[in-house]
PDB file of N, CA, C and O in Angstrom:
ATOM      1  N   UNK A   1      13.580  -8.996 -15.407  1.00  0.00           N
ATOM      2  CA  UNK A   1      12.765  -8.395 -14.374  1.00  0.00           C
ATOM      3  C   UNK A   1      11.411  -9.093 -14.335  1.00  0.00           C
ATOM      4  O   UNK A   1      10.950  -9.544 -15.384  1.00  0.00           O
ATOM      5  N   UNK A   2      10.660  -9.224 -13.032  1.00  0.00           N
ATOM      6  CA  UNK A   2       9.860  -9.814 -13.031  1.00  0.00           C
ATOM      7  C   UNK A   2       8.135  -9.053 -13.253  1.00  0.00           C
ATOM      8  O   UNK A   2       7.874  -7.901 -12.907  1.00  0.00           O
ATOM      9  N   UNK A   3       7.256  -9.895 -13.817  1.00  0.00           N
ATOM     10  CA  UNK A   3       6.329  -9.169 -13.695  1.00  0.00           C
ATOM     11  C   UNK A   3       5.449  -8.759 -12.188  1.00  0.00           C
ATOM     12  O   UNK A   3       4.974  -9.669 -11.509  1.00  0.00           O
ATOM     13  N   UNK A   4       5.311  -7.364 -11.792  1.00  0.00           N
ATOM     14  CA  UNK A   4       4.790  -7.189 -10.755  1.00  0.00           C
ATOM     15  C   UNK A   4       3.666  -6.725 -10.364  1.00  0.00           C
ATOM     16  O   UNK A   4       3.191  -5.788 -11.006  1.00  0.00           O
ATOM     17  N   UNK A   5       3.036  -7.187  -9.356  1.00  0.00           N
ATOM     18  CA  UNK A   5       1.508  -6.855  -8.794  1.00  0.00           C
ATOM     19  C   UNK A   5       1.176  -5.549  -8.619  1.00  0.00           C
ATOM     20  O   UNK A   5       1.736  -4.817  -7.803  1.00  0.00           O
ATOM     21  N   UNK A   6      -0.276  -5.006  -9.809  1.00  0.00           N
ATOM     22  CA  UNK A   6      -0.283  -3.538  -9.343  1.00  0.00           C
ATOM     23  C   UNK A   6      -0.391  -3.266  -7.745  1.00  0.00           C
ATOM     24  O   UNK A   6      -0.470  -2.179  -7.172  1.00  0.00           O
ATOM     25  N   UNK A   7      -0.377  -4.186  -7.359  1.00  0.00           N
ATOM     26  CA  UNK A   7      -0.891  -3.657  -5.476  1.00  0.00           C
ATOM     27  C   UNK A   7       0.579  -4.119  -4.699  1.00  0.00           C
ATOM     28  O   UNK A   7       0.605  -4.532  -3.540  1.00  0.00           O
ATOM     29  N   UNK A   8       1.728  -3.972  -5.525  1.00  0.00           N
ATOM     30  CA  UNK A   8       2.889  -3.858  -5.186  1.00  0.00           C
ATOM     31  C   UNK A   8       3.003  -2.603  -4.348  1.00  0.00           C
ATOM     32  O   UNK A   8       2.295  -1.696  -4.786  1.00  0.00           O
ATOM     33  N   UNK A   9       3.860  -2.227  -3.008  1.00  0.00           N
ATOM     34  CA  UNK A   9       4.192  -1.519  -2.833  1.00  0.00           C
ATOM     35  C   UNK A   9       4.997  -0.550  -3.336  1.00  0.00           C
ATOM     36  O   UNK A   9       6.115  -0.985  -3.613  1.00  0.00           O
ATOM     37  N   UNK A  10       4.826   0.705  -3.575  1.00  0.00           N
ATOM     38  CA  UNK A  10       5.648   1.681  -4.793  1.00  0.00           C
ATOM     39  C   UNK A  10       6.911   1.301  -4.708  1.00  0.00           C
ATOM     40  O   UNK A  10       7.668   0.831  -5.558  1.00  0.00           O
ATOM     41  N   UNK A  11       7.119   1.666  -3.106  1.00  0.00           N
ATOM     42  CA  UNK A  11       8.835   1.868  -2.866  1.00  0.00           C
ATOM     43  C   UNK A  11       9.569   0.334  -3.414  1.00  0.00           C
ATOM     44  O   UNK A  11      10.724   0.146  -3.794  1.00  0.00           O
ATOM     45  N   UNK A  12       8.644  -0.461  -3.316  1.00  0.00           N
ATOM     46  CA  UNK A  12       9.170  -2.187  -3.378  1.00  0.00           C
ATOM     47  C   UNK A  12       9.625  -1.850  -5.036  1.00  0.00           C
ATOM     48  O   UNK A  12      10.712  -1.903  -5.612  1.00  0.00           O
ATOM     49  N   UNK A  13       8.431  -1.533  -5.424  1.00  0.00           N
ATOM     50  CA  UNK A  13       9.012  -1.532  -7.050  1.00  0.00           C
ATOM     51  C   UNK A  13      10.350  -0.613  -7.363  1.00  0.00           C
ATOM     52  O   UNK A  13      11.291  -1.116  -7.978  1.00  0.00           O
ATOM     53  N   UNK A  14      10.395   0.879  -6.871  1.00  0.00           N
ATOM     54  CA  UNK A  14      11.570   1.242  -6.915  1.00  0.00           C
ATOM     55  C   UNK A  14      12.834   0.749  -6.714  1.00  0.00           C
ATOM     56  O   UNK A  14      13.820   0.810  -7.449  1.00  0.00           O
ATOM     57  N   UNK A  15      12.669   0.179  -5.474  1.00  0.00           N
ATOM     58  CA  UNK A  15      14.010  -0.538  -4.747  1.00  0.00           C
ATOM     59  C   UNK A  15      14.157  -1.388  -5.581  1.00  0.00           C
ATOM     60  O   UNK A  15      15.368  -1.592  -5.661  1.00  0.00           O
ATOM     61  N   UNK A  16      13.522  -2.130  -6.389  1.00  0.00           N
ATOM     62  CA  UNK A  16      13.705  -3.708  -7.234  1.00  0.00           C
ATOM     63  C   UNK A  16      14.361  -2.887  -8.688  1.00  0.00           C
ATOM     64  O   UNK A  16      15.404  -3.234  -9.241  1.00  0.00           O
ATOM     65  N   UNK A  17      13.492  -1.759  -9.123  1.00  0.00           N
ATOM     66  CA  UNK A  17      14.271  -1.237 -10.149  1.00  0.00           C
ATOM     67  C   UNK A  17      15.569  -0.765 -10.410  1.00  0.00           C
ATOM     68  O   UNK A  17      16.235  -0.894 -11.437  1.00  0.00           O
ATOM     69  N   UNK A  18      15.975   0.056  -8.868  1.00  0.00           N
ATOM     70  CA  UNK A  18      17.144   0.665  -9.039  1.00  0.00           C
ATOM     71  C   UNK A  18      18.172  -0.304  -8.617  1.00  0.00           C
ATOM     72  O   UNK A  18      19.316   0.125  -8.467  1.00  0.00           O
ATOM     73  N   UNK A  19      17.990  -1.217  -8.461  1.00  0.00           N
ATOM     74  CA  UNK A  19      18.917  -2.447  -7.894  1.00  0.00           C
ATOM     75  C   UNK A  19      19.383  -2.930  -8.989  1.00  0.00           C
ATOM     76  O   UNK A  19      20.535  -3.342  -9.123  1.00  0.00           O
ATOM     77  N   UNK A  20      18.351  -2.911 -10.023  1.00  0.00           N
ATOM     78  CA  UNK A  20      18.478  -3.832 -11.399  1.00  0.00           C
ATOM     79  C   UNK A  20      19.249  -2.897 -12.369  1.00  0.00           C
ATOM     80  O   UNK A  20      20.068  -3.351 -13.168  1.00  0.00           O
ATOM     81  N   UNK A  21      18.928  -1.432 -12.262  1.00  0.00           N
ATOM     82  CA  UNK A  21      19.588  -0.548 -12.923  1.00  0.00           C
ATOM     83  C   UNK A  21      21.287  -0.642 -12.195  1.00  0.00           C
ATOM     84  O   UNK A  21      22.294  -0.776 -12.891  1.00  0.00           O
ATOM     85  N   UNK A  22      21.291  -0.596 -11.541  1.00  0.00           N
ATOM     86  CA  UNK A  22      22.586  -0.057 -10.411  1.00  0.00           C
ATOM     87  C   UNK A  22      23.546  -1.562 -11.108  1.00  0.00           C
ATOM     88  O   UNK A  22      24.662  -1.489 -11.622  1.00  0.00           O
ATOM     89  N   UNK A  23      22.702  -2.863 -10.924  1.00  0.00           N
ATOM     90  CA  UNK A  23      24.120  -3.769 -11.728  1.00  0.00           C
ATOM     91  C   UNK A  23      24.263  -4.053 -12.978  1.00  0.00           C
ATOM     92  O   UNK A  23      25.196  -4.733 -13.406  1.00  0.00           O
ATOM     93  N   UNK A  24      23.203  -3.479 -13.796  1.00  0.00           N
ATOM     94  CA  UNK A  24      23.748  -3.880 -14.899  1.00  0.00           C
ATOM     95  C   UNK A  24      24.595  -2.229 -15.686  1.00  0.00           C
ATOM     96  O   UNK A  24      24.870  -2.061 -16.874  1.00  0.00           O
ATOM     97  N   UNK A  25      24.761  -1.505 -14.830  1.00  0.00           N
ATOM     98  CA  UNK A  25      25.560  -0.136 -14.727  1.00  0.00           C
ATOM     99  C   UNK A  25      26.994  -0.307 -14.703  1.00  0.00           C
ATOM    100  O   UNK A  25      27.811   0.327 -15.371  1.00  0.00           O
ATOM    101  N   UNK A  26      27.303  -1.564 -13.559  1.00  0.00           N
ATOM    102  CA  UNK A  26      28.322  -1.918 -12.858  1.00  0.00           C
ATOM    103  C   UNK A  26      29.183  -2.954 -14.177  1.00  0.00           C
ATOM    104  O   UNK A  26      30.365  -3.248 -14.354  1.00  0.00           O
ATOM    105  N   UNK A  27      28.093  -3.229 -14.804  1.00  0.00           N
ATOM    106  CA  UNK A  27      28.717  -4.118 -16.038  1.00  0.00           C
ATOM    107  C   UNK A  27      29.417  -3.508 -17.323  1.00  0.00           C
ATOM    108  O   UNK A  27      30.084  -4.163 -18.124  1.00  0.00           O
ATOM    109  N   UNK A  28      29.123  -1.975 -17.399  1.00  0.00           N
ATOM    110  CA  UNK A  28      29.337  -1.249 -18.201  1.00  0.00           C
ATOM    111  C   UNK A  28      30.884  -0.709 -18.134  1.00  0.00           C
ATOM    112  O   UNK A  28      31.693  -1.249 -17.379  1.00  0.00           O
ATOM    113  N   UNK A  29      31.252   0.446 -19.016  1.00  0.00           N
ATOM    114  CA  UNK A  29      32.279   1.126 -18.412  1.00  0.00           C
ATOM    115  C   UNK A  29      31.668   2.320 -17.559  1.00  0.00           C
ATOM    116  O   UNK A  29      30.465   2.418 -17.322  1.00  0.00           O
ATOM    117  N   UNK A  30      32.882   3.443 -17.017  1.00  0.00           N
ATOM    118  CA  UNK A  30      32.338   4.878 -16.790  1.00  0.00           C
ATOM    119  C   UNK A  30      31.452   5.156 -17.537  1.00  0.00           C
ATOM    120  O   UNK A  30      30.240   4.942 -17.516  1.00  0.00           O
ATOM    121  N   UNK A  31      32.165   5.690 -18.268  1.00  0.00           N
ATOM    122  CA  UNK A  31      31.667   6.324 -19.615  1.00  0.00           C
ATOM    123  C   UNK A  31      30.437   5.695 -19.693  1.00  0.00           C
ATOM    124  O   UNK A  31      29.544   6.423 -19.259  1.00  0.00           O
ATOM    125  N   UNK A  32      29.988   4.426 -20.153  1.00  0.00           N
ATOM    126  CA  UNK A  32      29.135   3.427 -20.831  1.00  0.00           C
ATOM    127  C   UNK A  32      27.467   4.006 -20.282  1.00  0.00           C
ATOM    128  O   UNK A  32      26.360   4.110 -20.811  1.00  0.00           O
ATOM    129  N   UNK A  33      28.211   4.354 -18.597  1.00  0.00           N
ATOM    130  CA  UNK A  33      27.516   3.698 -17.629  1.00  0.00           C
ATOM    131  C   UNK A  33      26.782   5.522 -17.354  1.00  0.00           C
ATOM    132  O   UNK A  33      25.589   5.702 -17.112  1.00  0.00           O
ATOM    133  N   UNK A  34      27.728   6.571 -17.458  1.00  0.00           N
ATOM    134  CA  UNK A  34      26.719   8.022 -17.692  1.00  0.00           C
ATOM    135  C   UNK A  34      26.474   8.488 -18.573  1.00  0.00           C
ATOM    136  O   UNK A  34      26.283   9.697 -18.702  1.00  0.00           O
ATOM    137  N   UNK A  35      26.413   7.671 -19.413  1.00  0.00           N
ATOM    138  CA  UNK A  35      25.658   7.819 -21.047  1.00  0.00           C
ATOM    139  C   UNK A  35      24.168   7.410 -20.739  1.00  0.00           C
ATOM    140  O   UNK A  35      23.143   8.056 -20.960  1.00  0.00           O
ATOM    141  N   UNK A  36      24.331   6.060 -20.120  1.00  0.00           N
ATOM    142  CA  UNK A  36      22.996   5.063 -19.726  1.00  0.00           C
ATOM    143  C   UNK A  36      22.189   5.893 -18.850  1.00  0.00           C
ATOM    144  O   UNK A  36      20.985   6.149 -18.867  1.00  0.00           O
ATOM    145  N   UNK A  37      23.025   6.212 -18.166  1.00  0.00           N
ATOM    146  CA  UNK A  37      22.104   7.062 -17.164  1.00  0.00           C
ATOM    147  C   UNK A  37      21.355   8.514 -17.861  1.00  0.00           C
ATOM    148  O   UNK A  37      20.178   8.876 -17.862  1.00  0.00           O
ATOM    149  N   UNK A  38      22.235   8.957 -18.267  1.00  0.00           N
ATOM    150  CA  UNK A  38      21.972  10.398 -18.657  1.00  0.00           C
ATOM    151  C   UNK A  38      20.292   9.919 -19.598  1.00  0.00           C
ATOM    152  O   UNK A  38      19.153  10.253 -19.272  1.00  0.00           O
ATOM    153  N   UNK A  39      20.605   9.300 -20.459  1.00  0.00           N
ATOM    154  CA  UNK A  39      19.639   8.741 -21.506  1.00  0.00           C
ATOM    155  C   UNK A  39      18.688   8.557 -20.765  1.00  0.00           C
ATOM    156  O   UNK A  39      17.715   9.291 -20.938  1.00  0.00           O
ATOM    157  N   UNK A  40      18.653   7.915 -20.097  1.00  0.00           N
ATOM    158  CA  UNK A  40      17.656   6.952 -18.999  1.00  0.00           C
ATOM    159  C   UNK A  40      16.707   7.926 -18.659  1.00  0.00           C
ATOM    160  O   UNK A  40      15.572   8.028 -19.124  1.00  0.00           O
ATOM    161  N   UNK A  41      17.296   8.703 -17.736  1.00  0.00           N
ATOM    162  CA  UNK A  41      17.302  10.007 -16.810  1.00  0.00           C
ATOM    163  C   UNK A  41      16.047  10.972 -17.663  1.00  0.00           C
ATOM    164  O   UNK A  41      14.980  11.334 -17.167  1.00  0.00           O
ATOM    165  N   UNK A  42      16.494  11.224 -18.946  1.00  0.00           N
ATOM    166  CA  UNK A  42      16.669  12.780 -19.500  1.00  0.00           C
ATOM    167  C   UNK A  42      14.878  11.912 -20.144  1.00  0.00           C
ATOM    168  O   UNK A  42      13.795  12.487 -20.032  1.00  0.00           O
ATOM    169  N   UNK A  43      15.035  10.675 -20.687  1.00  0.00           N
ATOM    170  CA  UNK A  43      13.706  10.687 -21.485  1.00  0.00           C
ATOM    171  C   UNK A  43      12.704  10.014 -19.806  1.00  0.00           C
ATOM    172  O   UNK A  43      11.577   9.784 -20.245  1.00  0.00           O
ATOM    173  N   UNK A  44      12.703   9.758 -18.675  1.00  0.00           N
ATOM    174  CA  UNK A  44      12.137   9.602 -18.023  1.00  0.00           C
ATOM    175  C   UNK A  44      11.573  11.553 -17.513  1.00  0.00           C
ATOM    176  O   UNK A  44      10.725  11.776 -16.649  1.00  0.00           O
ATOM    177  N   UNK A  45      12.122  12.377 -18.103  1.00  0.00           N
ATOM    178  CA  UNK A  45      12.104  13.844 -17.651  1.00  0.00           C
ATOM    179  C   UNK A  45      12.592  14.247 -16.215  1.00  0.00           C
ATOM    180  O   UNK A  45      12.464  15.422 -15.870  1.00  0.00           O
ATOM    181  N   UNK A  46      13.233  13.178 -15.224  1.00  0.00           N
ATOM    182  CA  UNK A  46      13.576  13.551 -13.839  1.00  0.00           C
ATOM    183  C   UNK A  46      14.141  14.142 -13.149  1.00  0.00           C
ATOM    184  O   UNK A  46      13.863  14.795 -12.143  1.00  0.00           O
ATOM    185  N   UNK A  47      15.624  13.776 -14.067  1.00  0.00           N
ATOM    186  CA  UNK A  47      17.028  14.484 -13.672  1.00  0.00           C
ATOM    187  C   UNK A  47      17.951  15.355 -14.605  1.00  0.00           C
ATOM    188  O   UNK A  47      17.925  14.852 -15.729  1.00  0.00           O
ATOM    189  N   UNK A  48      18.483  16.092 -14.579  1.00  0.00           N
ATOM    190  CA  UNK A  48      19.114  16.620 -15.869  1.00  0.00           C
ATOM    191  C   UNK A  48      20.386  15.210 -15.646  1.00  0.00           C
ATOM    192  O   UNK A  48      20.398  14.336 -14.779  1.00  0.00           O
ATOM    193  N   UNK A  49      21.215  15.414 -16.627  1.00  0.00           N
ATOM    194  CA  UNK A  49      22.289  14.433 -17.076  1.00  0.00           C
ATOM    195  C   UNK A  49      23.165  14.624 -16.161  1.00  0.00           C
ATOM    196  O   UNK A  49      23.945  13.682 -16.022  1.00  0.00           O
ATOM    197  N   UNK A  50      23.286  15.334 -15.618  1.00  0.00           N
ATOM    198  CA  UNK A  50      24.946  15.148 -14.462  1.00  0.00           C
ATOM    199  C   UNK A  50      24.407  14.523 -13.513  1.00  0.00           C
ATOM    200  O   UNK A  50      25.000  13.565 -13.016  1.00  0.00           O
ATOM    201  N   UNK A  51      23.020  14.971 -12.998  1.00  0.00           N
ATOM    202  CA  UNK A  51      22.272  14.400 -11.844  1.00  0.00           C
ATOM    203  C   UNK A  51      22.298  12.866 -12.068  1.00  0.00           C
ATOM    204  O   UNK A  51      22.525  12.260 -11.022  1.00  0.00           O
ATOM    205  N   UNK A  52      22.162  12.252 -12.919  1.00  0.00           N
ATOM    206  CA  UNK A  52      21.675  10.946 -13.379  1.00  0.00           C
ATOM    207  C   UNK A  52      22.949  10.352 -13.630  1.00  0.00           C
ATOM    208  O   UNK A  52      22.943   9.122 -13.566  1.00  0.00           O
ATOM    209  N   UNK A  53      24.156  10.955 -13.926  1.00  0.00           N
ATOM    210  CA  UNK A  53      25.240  10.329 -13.363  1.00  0.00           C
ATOM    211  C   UNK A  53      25.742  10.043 -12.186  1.00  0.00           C
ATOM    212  O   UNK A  53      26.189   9.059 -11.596  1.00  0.00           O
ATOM    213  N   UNK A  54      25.631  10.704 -12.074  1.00  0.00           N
ATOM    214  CA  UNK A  54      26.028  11.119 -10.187  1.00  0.00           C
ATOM    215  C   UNK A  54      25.170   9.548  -9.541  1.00  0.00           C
ATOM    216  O   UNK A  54      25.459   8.551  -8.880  1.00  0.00           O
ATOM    217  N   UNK A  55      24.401   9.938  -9.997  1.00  0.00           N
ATOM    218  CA  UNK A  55      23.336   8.444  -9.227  1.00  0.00           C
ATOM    219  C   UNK A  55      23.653   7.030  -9.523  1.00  0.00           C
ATOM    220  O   UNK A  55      23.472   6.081  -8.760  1.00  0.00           O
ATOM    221  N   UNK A  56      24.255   6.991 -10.980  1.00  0.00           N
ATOM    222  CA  UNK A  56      24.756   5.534 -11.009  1.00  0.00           C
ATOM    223  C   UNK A  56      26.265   5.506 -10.814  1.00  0.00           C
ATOM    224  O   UNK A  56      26.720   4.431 -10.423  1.00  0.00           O
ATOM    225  N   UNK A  57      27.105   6.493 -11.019  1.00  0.00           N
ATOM    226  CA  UNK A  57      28.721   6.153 -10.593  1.00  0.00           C
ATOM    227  C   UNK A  57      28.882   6.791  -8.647  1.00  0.00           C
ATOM    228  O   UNK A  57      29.948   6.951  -8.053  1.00  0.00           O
ATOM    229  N   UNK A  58      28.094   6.922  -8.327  1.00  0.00           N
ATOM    230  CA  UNK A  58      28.132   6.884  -6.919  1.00  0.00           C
ATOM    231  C   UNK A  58      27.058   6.352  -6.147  1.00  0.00           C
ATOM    232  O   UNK A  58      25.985   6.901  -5.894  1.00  0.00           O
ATOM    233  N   UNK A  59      27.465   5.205  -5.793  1.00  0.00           N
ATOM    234  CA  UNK A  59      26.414   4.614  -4.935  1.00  0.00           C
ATOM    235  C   UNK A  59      25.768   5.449  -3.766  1.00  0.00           C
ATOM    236  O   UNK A  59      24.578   5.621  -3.501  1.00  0.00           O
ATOM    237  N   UNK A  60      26.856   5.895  -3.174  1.00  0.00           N
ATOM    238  CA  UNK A  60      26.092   6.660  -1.450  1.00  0.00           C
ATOM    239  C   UNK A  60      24.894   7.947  -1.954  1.00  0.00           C
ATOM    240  O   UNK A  60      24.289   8.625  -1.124  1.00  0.00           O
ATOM    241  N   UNK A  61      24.752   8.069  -3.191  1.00  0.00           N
ATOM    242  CA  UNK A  61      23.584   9.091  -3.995  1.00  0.00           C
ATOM    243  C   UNK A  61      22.288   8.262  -3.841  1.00  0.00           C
ATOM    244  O   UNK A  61      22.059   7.422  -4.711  1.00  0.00           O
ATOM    245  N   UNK A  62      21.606   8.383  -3.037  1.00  0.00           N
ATOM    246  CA  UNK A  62      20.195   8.113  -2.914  1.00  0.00           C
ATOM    247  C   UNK A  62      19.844   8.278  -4.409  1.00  0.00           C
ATOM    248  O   UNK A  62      20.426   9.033  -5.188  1.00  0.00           O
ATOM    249  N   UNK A  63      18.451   7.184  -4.798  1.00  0.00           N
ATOM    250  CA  UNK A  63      17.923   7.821  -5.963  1.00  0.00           C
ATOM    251  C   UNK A  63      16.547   8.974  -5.363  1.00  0.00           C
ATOM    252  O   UNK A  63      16.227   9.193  -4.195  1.00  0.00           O
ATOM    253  N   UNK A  64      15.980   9.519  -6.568  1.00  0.00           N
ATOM    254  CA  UNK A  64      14.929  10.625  -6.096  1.00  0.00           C
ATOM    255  C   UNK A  64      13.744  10.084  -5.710  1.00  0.00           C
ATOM    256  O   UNK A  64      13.348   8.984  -6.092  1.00  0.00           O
ATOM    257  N   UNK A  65      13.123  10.854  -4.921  1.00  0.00           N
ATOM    258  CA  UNK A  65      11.756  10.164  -4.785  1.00  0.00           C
ATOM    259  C   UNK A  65      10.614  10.137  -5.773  1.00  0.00           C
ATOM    260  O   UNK A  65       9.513   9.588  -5.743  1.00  0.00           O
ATOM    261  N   UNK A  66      11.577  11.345  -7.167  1.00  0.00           N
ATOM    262  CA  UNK A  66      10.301  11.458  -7.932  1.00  0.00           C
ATOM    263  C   UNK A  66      10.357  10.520  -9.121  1.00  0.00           C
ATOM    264  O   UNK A  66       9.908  10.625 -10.263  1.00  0.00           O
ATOM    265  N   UNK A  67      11.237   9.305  -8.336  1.00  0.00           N
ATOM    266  CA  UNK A  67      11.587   8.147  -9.577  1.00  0.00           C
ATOM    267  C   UNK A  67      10.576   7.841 -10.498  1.00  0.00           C
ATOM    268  O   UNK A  67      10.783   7.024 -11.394  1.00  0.00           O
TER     269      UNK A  67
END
């Protein structure tokens, strides 16, 4: 990942993050891949763990805005 400009646009940084999250998800197994999330998820405080699956084994799941 690259280093980015604090005067990055938020959403730019989101979109660049969850893009980066979303394939190296795709590299994983199921399983692998709502473990990662859940983990991810639970110490960022955002989503509970099903939520944070849901988001990486289904793409058409928007992520939150309170990324």
């Amino acid at each position: 990942m690259q280093t980015l400009s604090p005067l990055l646009d938020r959403q730019a940084w989101i979109d660049q993050v969850a893009a980066e999250l979303i394939a190296a998800s795709k590299l994983m197994s199921p399983g692998m891949a709502a473990g990662f999330a859940a983990d991810l998820w639970q110490a960022w405080g955002h989503l509970p763990p099903s939520a944070a699956a849901q988001y990486f084994l289904d793409p058409a799941v928007e992520y939150p805005s309170t990324f």
